[in-house]
N, C-alpha and C positions, 0 to 999 in steps of 0.2 A: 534470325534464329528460328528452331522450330521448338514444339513446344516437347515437354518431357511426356513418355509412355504413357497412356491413358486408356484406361474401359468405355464402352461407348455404352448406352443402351437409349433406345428413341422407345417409351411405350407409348400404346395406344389409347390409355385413359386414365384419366386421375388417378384412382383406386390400383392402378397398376405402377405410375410415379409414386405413389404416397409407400405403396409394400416395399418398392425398390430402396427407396428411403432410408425405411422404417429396416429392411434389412442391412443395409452400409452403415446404420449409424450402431446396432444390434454388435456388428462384426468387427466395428473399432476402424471402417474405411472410408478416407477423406472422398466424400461426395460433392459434385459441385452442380448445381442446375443451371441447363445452356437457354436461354430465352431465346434473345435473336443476337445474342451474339456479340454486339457490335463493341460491346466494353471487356467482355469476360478473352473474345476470341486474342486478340489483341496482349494481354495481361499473360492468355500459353503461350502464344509466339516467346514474351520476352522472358518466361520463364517466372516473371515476378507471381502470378499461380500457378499451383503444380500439384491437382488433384490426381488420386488416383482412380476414380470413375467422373465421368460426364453423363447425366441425365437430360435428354434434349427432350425439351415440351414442344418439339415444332409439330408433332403430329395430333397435340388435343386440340382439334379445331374449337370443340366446344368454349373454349376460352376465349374465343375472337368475335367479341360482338360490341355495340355502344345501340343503348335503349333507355328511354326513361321511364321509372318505376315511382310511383305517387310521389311526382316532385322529382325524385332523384334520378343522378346522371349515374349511371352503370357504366363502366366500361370492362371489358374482359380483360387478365391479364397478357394474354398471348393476343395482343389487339396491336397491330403496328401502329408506331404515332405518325405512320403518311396516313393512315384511314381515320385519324384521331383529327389529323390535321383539314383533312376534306371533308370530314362530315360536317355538314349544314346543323345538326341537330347541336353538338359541341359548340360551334361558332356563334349559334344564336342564345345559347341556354346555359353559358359558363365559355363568357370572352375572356376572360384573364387564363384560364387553362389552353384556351387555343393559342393564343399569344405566348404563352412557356410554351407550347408543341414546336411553334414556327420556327421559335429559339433553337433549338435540339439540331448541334450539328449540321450538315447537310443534304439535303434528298435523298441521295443514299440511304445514310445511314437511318434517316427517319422509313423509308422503305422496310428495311428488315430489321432496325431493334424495332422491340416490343414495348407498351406502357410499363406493365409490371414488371417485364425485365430492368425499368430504369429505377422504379423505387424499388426492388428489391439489390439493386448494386447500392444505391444510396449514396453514389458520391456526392460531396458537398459542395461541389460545385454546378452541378446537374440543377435545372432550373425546377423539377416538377417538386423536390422535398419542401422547398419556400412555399410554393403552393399551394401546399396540401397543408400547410400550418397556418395559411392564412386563410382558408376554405374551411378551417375544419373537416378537412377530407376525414373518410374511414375506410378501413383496407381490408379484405377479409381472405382471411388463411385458411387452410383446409389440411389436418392431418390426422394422426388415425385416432383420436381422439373424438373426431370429428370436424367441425369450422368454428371457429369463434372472428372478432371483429376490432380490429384494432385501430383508436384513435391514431389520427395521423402524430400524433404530442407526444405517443405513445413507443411509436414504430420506429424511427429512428433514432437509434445509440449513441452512435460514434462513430469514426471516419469507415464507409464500407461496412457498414454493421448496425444489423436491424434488428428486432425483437421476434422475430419467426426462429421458429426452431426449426434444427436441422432435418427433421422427416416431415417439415410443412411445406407446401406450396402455397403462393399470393396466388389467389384467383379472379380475383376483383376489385379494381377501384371505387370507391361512391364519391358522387361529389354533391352537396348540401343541394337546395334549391336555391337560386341564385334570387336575390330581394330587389328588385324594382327600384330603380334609382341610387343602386352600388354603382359607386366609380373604383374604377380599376386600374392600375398599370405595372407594367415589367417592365425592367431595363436593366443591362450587363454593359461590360466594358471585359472586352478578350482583344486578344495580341491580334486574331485576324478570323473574320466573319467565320465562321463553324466553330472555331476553337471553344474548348472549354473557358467560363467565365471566371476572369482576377477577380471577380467581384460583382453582384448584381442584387435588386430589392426588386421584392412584388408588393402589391399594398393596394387595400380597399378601404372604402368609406362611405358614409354616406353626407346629406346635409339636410338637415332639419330646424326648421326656422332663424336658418343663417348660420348655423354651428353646426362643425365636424363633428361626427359621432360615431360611434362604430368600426374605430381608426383600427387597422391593423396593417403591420406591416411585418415582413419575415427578411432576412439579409441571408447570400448565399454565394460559397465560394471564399468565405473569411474564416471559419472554424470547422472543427471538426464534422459538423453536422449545421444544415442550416437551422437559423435560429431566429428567436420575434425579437423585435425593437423594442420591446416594454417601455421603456424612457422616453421614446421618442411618441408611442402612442397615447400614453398617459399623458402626456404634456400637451400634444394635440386636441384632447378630447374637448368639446364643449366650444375650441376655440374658433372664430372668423377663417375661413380660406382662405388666409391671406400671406405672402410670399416671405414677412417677416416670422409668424408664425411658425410658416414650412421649416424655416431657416435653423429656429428655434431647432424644433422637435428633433430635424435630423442631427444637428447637432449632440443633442442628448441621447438620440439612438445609438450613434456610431460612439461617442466619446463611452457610454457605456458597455460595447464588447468586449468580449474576453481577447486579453490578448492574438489579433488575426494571425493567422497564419503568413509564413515569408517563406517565398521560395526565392530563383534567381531571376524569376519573372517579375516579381512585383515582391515589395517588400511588405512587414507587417502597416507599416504606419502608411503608408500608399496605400495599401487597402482599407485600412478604416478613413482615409480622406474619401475613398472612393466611395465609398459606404453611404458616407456624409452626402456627397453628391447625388448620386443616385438616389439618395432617400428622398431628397429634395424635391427633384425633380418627377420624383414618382408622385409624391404626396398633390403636386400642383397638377400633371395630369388625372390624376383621377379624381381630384375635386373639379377637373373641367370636366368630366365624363355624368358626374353624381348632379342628377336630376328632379 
């Protein structure tokens, strides 16, 4: 299919995306912002969106950078997650975010989508919203208001729906400073290597005098938005690294979501076993990681 009649306009800087905006939304016209594409372009083809302008941010280069600022990991919105995925700085300084990059699709697509392009689509199956709740990531928007800063707890809604307002841009990711002796791991279960995740958990911890502490865990690809394992973390805290333990918690994680989602691929209660699973298994990795 192609997609339905649409306005183009590519500006040259912020302050000129944010007017464009800030006029579409003034004028009562459906705006959409093109990042890199890789989920939005797809969505015109089938028609399933059908704005009547496109605002493409491929030309604010000034968005495409990753630098650390006292502690913190910066990354630009318009920052491709192949440069996210190669950067040394990323892989040494916040390893559970580079392992969600690696996740992301296939080279391709990690070549031209964008970081902010991915959390501002927000699908819930998309590996970086787990992330960013288990990071206590913060996201910062810029509209004519000015910028403000939004908790990652914060930022995501509902299925494909975020807390930015329509004449804002995402310009930057932050991610915390990562603590010394955090274990970490991600792990998904999809129909076939790129594909989007039936289901998948990221989770940190640490250990301090023989006890988990610090436990968090986020599950993603089960509802509307990914979400934390409260059940599963609480139960874990305090307790031995130990496989009964893990068994425990995840247990408790998964038995406690909200009804998952079922489609023809996996069904609801398939994905909360899955859930179970991969909690599991995350939990025991990254207590082997936490040093």
């Amino acid at each position: 299919m192609k997609p339905a009649p649409f306005a183009y306009h590519a500006p040259e800087t912020l302050p000129e995306a944010i007017t464009l905006l800030q006029r579409f939304e003034s004028d009562g016209v459906d705006a959409k912002i093109l990042a890199g594409g890789q989920s939005l372009m797809p969505m015109l083809a089938m028609r399933v969106a059908r704005p009547e302008v496109l605002v493409d941010l491929r030309r604010l280069r000034s968005l495409d950078y990753i630098r650390a600022e006292g502690g913190t990991l910066t990354i630009g919105a318009m920052t491709p997650k192949r440069a996210a995925e190669q950067s040394a700085l990323v892989r040494e300084t916040q390893p559970l975010f580079h392992a969600a990059t690696e996740l992301v699709g296939h080279v391709g697509v990690r070549n031209r989508g964008t970081v902010g392009g991915s959390f501002a689509h927000a699908d819930p199956a998309s590996e970086y919203p787990a992330v960013a709740l288990v990071l206590d990531m913060e996201l910062k928007a810029v509209g004519p208001a000015g910028e403000r800063t939004i908790p990652a707890a914060d930022f995501f809604v509902t299925y494909m729906t975020t807390s930015l307002e329509a004449t804002e841009v995402l310009t930057e990711v932050r991610l915390p400073a990562w603590t010394r002796g955090t274990g970490w791991a991600i792990q998904e279960m999809a129909r076939r290597q790129g594909d989007l995740a039936l289901a998948g958990v990221a989770a940190t911890l640490r250990l301090v005098r023989g006890a988990c502490t610090g436990v968090r865990l986020a599950a993603f690809g089960v509802n509307a938005t990914a979400v934390r394992l409260r059940a599963a973390e609480e139960l874990l805290e305090g307790q031995r690294p130990e496989a009964a333990n893990f068994a425990r918690a995840a247990a408790a994680g998964a038995g406690n979501l909200e009804e998952p989602m079922s489609c023809v691929h996996a069904s609801s209660e398939y994905r909360r076993q899955l859930v179970e699973v991969l909690a599991k298994r995350c939990l025991a990795e990254a207590a082997s990681r936490a040093v």
